[in-house]
Backbone bond lengths (Angstrom), bond angles and torsions (degrees), N, CA, C in turn:
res aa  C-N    CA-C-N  psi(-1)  N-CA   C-N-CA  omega(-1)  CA-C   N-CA-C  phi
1 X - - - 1.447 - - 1.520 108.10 -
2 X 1.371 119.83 155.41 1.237 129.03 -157.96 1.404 97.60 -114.54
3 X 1.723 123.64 102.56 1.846 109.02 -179.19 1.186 103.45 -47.39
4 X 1.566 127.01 -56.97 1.169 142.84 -162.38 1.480 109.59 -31.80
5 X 0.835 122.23 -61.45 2.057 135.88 174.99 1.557 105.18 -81.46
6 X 1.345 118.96 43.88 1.702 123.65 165.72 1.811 84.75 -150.82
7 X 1.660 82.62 112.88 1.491 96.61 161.24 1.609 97.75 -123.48
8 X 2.058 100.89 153.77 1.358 93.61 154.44 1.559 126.87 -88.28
9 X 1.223 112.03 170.76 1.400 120.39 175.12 1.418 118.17 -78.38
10 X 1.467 89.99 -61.51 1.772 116.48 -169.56 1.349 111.92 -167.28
11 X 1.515 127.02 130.70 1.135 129.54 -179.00 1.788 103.65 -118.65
12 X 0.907 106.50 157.76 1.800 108.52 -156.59 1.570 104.92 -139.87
13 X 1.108 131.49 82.58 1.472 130.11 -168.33 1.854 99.29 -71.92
14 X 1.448 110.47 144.37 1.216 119.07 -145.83 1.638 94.34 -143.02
15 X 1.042 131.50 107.84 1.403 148.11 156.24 1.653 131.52 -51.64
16 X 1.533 107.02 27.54 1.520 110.46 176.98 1.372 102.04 -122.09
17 X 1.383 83.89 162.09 1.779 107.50 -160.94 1.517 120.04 -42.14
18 X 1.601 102.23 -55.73 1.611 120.38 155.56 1.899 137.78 -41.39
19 X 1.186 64.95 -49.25 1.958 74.82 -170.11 1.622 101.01 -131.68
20 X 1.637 96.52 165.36 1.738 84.38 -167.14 2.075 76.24 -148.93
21 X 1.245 103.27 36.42 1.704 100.96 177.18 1.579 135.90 -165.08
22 X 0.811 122.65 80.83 1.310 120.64 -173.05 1.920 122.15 -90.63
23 X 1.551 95.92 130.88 2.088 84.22 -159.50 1.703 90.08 -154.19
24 X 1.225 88.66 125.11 1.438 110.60 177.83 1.504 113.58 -101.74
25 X 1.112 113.65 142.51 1.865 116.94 -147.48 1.537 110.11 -124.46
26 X 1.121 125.64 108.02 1.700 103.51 177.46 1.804 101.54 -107.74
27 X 1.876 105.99 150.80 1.044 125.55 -164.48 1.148 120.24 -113.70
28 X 1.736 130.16 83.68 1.236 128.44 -170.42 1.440 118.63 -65.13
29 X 1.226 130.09 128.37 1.634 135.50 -178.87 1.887 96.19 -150.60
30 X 1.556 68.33 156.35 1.763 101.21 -167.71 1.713 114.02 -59.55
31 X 1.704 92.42 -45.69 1.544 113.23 -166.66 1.626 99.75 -84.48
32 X 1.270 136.64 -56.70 1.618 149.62 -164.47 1.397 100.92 -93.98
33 X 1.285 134.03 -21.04 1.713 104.48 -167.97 1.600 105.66 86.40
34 X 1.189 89.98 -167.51 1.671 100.30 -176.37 1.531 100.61 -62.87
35 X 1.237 140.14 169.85 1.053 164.72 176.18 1.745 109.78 -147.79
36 X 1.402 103.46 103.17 2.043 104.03 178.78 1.577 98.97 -118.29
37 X 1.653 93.49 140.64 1.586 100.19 -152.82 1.518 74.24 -146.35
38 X 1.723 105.61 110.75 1.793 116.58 167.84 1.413 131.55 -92.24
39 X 1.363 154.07 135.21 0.997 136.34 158.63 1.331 121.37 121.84
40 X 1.835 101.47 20.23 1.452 99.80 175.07 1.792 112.81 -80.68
41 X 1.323 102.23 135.24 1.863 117.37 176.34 1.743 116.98 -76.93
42 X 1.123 95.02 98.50 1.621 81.78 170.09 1.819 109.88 -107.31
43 X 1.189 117.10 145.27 1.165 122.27 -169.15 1.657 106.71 -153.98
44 X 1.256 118.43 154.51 1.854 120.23 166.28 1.337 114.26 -49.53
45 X 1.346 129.47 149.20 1.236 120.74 160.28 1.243 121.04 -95.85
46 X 1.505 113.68 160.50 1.846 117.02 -168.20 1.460 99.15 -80.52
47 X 1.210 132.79 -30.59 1.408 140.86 -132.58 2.020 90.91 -112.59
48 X 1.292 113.45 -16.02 1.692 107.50 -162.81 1.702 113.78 84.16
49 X 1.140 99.33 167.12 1.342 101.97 169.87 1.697 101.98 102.67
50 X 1.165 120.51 -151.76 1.368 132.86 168.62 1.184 108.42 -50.98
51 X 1.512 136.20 157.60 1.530 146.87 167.30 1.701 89.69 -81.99
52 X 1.767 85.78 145.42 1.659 106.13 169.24 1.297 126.63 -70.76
53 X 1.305 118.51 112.86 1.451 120.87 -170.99 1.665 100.65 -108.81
54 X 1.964 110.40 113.33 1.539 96.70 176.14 1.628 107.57 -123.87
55 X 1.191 110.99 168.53 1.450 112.48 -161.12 1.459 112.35 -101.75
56 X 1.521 113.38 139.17 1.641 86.35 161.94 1.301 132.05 28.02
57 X 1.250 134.46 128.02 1.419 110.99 133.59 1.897 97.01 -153.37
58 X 1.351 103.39 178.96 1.639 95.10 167.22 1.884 104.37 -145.62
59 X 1.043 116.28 160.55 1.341 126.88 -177.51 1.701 107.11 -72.52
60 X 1.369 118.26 128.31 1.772 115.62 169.90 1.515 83.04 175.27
61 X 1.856 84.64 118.13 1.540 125.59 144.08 1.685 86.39 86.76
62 X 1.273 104.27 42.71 1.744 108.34 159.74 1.861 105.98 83.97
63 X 1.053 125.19 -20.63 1.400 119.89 168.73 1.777 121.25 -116.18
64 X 1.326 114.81 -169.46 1.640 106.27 -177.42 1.441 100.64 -108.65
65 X 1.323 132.96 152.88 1.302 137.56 -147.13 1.862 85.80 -140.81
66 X 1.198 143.80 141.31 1.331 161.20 179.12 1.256 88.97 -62.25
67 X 1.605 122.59 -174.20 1.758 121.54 145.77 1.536 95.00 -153.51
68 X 1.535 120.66 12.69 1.080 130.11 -175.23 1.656 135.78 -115.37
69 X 1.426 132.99 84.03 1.250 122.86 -144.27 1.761 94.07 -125.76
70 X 1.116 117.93 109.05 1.868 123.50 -171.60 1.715 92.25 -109.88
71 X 1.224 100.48 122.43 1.782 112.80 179.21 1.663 95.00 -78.89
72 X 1.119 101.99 175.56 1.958 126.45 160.87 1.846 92.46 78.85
73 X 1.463 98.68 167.06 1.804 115.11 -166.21 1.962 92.48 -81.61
74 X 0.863 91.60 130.47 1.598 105.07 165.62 1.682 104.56 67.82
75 X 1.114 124.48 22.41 1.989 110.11 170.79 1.299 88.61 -77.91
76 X 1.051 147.57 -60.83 1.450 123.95 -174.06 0.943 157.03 -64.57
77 X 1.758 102.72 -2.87 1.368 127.54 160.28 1.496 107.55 -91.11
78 X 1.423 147.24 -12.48 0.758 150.23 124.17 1.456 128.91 -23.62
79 X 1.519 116.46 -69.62 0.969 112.12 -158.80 2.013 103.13 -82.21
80 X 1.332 113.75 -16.96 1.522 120.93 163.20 1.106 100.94 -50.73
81 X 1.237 123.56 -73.04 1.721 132.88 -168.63 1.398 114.22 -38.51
82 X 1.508 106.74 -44.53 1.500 108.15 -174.05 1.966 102.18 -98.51
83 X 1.052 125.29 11.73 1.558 126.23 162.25 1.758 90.80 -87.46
84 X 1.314 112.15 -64.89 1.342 110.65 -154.22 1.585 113.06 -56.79
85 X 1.895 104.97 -45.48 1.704 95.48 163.25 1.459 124.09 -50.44
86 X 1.325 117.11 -55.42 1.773 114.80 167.60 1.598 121.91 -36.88
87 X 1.226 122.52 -68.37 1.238 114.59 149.70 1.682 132.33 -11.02
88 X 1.168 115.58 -78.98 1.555 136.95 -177.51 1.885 96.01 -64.65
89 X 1.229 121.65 -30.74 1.248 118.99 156.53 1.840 126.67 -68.89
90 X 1.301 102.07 -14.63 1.789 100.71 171.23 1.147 89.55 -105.59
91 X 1.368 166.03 8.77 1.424 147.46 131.70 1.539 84.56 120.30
92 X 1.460 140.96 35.73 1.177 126.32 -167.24 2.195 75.16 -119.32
93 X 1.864 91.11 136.17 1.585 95.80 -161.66 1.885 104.12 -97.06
94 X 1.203 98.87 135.57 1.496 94.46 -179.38 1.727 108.12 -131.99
95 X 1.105 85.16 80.91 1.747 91.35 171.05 1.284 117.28 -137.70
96 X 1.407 95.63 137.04 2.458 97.00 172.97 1.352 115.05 -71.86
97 X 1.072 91.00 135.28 2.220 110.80 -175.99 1.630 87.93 -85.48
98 X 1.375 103.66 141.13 1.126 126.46 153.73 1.594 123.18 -32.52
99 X 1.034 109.63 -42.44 1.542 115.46 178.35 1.305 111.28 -68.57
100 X 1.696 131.83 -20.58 1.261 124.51 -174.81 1.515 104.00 -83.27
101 X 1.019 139.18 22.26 1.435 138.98 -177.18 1.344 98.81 -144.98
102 X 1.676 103.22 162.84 1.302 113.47 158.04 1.646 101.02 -148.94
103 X 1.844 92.61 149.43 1.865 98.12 -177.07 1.326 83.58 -107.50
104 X 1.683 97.72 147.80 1.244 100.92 -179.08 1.955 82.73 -135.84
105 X 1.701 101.52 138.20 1.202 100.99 169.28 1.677 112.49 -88.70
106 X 1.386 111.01 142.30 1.903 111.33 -155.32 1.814 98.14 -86.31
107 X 1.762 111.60 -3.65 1.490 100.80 172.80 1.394 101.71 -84.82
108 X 1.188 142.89 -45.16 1.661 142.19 141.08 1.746 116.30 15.55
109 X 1.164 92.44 -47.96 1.543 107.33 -151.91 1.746 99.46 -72.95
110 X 1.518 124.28 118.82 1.417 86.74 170.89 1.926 117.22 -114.16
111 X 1.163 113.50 174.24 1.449 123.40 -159.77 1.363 95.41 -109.99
């Protein structure tokens, strides 16, 4: 994938517990024209590490269904990487609090 031909649209900082990002993406290509794709979630992750980046999706037949399928090894770690820098570039903050984890030492633990 080409960063260069992924612009954002609009990113929408969002005040719920989960997610703290909403960013709508348009997809320049040769063959289709623009391609605008709304409703990606960015939010902290529980686990550490990178912030949660989720895609699209919409509700049918009682669960959430994707609407988003990017072929080839790594475009989607890509294209996270470059949501999450954009993001952290509008000053919208994505980091895990201490409180969402716990260390547990494994001699602690008993059997």
């Amino acid at each position: 994938m080409n960063i260069e031909k992924i612009e954002i649209r609009k990113i929408k900082k969002l005040d719920h517990k989960q997610f703290k990002a909403k960013v709508d993406v348009a997809f320049h290509t040769d063959e289709f024209g623009v391609i605008s794709i709304k409703g990606f979630r960015i939010g902290n992750s529980k686990f550490g590490g990178m912030p949660w980046v989720e895609p699209p999706s919409y509700q049918m037949f009682g669960k959430y269904e994707k609407c988003l399928f990017l072929e080839g090894e790594g475009v989607w770690e890509q294209l996270v990487t470059f949501l999450i820098d954009k993001c952290i570039e509008e000053g919208i903050e994505l980091v895990v609090t201490a409180t969402d984890s716990e260390v547990v030492d494994p001699e602690e633990i008993p059997f």
